[in-house]
C-alpha positions as CSV (number, residue, x, y, z in Angstrom):
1,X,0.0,0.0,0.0
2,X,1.4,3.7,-0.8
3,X,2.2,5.6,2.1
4,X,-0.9,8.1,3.2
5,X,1.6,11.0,2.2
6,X,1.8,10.0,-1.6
7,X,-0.6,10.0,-4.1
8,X,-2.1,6.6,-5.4
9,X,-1.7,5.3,-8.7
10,X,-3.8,4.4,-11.2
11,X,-7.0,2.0,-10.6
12,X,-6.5,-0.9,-12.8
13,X,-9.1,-1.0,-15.6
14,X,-11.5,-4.1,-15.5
15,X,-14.6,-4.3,-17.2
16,X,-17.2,-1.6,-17.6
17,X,-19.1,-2.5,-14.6
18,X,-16.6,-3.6,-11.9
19,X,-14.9,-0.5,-11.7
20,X,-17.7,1.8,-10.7
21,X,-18.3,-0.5,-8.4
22,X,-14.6,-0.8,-6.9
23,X,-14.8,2.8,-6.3
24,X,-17.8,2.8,-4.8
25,X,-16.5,0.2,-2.0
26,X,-13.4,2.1,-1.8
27,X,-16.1,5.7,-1.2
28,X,-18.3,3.8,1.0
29,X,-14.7,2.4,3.1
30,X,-13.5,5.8,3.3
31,X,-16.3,7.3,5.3
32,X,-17.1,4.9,7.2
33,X,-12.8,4.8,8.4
34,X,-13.2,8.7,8.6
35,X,-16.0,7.7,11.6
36,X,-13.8,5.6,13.0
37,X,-14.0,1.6,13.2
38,X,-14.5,-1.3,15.6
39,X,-12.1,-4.1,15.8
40,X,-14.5,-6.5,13.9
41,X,-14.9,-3.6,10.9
42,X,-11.1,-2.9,10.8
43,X,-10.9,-6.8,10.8
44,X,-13.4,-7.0,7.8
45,X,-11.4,-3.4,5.9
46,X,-7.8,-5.5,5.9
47,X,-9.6,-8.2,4.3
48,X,-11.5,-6.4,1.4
49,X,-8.5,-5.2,0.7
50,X,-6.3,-8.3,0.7
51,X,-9.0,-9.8,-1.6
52,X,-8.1,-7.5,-4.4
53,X,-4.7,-5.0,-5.0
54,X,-6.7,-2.8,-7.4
55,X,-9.0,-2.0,-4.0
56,X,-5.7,-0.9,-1.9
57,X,-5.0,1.6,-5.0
58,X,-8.8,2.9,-5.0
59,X,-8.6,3.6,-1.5
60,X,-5.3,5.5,-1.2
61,X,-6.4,7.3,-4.1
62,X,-9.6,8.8,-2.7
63,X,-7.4,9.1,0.9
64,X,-5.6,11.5,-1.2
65,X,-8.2,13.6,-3.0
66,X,-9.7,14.0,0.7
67,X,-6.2,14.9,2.3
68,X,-5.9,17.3,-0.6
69,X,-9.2,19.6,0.2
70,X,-7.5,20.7,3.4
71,X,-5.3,23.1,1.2
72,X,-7.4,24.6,-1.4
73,X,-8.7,28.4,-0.3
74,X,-11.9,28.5,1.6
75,X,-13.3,30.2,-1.9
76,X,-12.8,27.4,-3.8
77,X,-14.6,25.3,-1.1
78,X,-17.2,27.7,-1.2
79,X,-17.6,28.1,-4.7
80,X,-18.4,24.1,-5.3
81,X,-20.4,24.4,-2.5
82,X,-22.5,26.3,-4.2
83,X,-22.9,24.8,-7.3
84,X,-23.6,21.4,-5.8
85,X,-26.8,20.1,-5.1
86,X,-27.5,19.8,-1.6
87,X,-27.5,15.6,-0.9
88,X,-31.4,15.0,0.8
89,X,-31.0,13.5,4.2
90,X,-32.1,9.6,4.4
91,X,-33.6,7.1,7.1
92,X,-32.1,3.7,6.0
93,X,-34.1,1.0,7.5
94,X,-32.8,-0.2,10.9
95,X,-29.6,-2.2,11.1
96,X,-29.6,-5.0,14.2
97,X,-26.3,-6.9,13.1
98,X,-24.0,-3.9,12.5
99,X,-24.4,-0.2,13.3
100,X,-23.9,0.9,10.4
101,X,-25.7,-0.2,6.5
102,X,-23.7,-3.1,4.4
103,X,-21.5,-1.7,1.7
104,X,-23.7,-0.3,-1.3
105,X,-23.1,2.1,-4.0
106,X,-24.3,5.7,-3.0
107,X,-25.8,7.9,-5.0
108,X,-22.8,9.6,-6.0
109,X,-20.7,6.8,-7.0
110,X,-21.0,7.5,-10.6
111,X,-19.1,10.2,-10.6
112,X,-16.0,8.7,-9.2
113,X,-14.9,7.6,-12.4
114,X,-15.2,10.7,-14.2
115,X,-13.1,12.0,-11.6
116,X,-10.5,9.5,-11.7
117,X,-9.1,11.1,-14.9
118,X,-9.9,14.5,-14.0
119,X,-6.8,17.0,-12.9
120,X,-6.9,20.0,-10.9
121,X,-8.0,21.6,-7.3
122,X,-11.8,21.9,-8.8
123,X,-12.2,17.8,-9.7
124,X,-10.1,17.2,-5.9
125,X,-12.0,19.4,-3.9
126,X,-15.3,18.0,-5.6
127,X,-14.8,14.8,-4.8
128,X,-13.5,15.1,-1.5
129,X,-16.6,17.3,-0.7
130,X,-18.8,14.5,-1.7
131,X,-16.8,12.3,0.3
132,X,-17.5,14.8,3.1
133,X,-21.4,15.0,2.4
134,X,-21.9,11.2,2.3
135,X,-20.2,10.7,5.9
136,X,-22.0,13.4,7.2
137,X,-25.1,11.7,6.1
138,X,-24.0,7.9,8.1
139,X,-25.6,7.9,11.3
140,X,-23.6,7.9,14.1
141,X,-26.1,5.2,16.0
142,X,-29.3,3.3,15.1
143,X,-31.6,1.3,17.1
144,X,-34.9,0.0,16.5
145,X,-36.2,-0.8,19.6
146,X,-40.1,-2.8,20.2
147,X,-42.0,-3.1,23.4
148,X,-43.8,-6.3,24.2
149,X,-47.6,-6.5,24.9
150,X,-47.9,-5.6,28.3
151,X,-44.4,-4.2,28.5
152,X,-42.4,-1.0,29.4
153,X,-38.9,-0.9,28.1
154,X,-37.0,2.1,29.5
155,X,-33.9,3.2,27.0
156,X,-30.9,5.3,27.4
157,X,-29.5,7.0,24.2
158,X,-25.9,7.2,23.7
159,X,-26.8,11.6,23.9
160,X,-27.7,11.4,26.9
161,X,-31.6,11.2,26.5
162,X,-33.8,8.7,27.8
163,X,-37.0,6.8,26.4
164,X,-40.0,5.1,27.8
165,X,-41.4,2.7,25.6
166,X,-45.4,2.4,26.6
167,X,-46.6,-1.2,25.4
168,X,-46.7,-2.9,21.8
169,X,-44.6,0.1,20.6
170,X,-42.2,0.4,17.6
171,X,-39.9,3.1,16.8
172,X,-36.6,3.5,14.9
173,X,-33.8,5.4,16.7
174,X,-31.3,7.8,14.2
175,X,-28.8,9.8,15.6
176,X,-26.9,12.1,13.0
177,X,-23.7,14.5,13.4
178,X,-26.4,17.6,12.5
179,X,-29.7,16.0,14.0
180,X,-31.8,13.2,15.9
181,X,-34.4,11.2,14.8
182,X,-37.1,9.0,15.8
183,X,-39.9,7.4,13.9
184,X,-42.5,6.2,15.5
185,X,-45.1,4.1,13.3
186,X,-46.8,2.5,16.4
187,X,-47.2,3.1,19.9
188,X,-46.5,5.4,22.8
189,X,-43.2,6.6,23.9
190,X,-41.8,9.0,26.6
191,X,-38.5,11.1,25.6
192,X,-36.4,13.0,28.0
193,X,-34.2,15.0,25.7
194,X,-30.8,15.9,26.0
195,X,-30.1,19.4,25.3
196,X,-28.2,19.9,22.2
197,X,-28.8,23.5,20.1
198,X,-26.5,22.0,17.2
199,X,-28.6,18.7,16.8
200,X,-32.4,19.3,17.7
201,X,-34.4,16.3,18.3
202,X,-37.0,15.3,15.8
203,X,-40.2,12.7,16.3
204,X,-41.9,11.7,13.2
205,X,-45.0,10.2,14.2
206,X,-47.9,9.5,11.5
207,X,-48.5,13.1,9.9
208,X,-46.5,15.1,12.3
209,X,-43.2,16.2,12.8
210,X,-42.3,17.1,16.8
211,X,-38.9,19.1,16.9
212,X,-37.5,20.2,20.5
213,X,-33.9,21.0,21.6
214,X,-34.3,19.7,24.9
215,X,-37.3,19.2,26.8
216,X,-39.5,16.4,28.3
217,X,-42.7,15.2,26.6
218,X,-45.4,12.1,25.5
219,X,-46.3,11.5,21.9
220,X,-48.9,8.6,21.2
221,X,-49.5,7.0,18.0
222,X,-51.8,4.1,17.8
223,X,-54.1,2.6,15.5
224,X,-56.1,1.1,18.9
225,X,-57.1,2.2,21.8
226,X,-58.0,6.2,23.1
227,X,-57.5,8.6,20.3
228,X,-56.8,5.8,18.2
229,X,-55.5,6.8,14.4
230,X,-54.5,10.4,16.1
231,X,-51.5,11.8,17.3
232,X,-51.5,13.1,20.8
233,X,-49.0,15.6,21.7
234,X,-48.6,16.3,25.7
235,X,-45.6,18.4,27.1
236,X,-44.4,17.8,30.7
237,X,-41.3,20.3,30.7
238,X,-39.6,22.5,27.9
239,X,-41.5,23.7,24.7
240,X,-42.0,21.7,21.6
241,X,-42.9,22.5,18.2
242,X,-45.2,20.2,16.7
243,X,-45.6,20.7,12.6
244,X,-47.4,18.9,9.9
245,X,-45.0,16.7,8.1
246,X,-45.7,18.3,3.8
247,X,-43.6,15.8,2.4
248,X,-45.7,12.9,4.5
249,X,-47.1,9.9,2.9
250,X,-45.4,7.1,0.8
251,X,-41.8,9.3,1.1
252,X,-41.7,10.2,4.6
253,X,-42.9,6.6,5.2
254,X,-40.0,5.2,3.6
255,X,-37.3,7.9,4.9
256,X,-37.9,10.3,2.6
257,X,-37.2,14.1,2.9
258,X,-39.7,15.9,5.8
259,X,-40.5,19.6,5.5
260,X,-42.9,21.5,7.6
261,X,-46.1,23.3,6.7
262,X,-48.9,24.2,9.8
263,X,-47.8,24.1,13.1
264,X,-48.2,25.0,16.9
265,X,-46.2,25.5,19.8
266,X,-46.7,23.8,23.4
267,X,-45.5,24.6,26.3
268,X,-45.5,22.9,29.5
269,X,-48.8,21.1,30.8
270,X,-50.3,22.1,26.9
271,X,-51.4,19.1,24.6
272,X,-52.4,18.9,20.8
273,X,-54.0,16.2,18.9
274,X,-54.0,15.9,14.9
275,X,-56.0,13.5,12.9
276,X,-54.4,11.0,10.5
277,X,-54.5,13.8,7.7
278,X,-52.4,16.1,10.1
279,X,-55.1,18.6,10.9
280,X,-54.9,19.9,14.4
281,X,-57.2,20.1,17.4
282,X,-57.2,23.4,19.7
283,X,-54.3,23.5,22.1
284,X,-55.5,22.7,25.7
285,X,-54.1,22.5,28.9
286,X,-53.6,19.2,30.7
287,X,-52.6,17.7,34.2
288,X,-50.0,16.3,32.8
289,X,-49.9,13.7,35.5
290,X,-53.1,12.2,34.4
291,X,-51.9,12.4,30.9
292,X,-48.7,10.7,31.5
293,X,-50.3,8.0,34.5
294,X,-49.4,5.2,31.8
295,X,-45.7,5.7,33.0
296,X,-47.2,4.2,36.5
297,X,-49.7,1.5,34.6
298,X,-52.5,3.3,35.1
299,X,-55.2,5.0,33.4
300,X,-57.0,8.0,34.1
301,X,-60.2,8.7,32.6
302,X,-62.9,11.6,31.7
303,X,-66.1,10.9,29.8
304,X,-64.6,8.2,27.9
305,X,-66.2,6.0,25.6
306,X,-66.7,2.7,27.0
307,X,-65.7,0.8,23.6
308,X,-62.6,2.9,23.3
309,X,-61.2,2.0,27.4
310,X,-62.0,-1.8,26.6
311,X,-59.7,-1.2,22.9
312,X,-57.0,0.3,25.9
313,X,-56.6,-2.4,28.3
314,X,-56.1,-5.0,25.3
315,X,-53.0,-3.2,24.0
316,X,-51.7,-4.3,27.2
317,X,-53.9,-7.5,28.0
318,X,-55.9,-10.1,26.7
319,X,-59.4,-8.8,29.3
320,X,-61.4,-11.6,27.5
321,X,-64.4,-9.0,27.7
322,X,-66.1,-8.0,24.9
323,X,-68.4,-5.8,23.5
324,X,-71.0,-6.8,20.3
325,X,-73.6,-3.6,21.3
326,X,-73.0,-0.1,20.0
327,X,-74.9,1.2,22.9
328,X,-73.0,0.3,25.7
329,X,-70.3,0.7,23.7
330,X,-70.6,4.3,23.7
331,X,-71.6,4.3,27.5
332,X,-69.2,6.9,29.1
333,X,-67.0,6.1,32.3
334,X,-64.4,8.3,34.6
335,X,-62.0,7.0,36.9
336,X,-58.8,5.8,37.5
337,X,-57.8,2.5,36.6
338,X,-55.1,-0.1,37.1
339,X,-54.1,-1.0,33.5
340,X,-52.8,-4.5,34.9
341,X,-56.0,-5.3,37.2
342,X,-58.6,-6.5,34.8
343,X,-60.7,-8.5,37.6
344,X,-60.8,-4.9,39.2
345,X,-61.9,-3.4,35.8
346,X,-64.6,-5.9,36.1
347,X,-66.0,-4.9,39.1
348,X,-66.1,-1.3,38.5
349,X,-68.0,-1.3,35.2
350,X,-70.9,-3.1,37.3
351,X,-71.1,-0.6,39.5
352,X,-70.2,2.5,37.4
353,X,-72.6,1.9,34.8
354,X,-75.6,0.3,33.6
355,X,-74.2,-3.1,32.5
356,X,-73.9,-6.9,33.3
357,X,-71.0,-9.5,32.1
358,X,-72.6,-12.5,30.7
359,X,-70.3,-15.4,30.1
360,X,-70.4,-16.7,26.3
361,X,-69.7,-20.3,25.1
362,X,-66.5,-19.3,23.5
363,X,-65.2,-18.3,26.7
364,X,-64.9,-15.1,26.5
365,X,-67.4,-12.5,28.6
366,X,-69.9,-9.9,26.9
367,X,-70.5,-6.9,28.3
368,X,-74.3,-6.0,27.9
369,X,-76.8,-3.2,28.7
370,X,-78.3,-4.1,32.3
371,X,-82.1,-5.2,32.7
């Protein structure tokens, strides 16, 4: 291999196909090196590159054109700046086995071998910008994490900030050099922010975007349950900015680009809810200690729906009770419940409202108007 103070030869021509894709290993190498590998990754670099010589000469050779941006005026720099077009920040889908995504030609990697022939400050600072952009783009850490029906998994982010998974939750955890993400498809989740002005904290959850810098809040997205196909919003400390998500739909579903259009500001003990199309409720204020009660496994209720408690307690439970009648359905109850007491659910709807439990064959107990 050269020595990192000379310049790399020539890559060895092959076919019309293989070289692209040499230098597009040797791209993806050199930013993920630039963030610094584990033992097992450095193990797995020395033996990509004992598999092939032509791969030690692509990798010096783009060590070189990075090395080689450090000395070119800060108006060249700026000047390709400008005139390239600004990479769109993407969500790969979560990695378990490795923290970072297998080796795969990036957008980019077709220019590289334009470039490889290419002389002059202008062709090296352009590709070791790219270079620049693409690593900026890696995340730093990724996590998907899931909760268990019934469960509450409590997580601690390499920032600093913690998470409280509610039960049968999904989300996907992103953290970035310029930003933070979470998705959050299904579910309820806690966060306890970190405070970090040069990487704000983002929560994409259904048609909303939630952006804080460091605060404490709730965001619930379920497709079951209270509020079910909403978002729910609630702030315990801090301020959060909760905005629709424009570019939402098939591309924000799949990682896609997220810009903002309508949005409100909460503050603490405020709450917002948005429908699945991203229109907002009013802004309200909440105890945020009733709001938040499922931290404790509880629930506290106002005039709620009958039909819509019963959907609650089975995102956490099988209550084998059952409801065929849209009547008692909509019967309304208040109170304050143990989420992992159903025998004492049981009781209370006897007494609370006008209702009797009638065993069925199957097993399972209906829940009927009263005589």
């Amino acid at each position: 291999m050269p020595h990192p103070g000379q310049a790399a030869g020539p890559v060895p021509s092959g076919d019309g196909e293989a070289r692209p894709r040499l230098e597009a290993e040797a791209a993806q190498w050199l930013v993920r090196r630039q963030d610094g590998l584990t033992p097992p990754e450095q193990v797995e670099l020395q033996g990509w590159l004992a598999a092939d010589p032509a791969r030690v000469v692509a990798l010096d050779r783009l060590a070189a054109l990075w090395r080689d941006l450090d000395g070119l005026p800060v108006s060249d720099v700026a000047a390709l700046k400008a005139g390239l077009a600004a990479p769109q920040p993407v969500l790969r889908p979560p990695v378990t086995a490795s923290r970072r995504p297998p080796l795969a030609p990036s957008r980019w990697a077709g220019l590289l071998p334009r470039l490889a022939g290419a002389g002059g400050a202008a062709s090296v600072a352009l590709a070791g910008w790219l270079a620049w952009s693409q690593w900026q783009l890696q995340p730093t850490y990724q996590r998907s994490l899931v909760s268990a029906r019934g469960q509450q998994l409590p997580v601690a982010l390499p920032d600093g900030s913690a998470l409280r998974l509610d039960t049968a939750t999904r989300l996907d955890v992103a953290l970035y050099r310029q930003r933070r993400e979470v998705r959050l498809p299904e579910g309820q989740a806690m966060f306890d922010i970190r405070r970090d002005p040069q990487r704000p904290f983002h929560v994409l959850a259904g048609p909303l975007r939630i952006t804080v810098l460091g605060t404490r809040f709730s965001v619930r997205h379920t497709q079951a349950g209270l509020a079910a196909g909403q978002v729910h919003v609630v702030v315990e400390e801090g301020r959060v900015r909760v905005a629709q998500a424009v570019a939402a739909g098939e591309r924000a579903a799949a990682g896609g680009p997220v810009t903002e259009g309508e949005f409100v500001e909460l503050g603490a003990g405020q709450s917002v809810e948005a429908d699945a199309r991203g229109r907002f409720a009013q802004v309200h204020s909440v105890r945020t200690g009733a709001a938040m009660a499922w931290r404790d496994g509880r629930l506290v209720l106002s005039d709620v729906p009958l039909g819509e408690v019963l959907a609650e307690f089975e995102r956490y439970a099988d209550t084998g009770l059952r409801i065929r009648d849209p009547a008692v359905a909509a019967l309304r109850l208040n109170g304050s419940f143990d989420l992992r007491q159903v025998p004492a659910l049981r009781r209370s709807l006897t007494l609370a409202l006008p209702v009797r439990l009638v065993p069925a064959p199957d097993g399972r107990t209906d829940i009927v108007a009263g005589r």
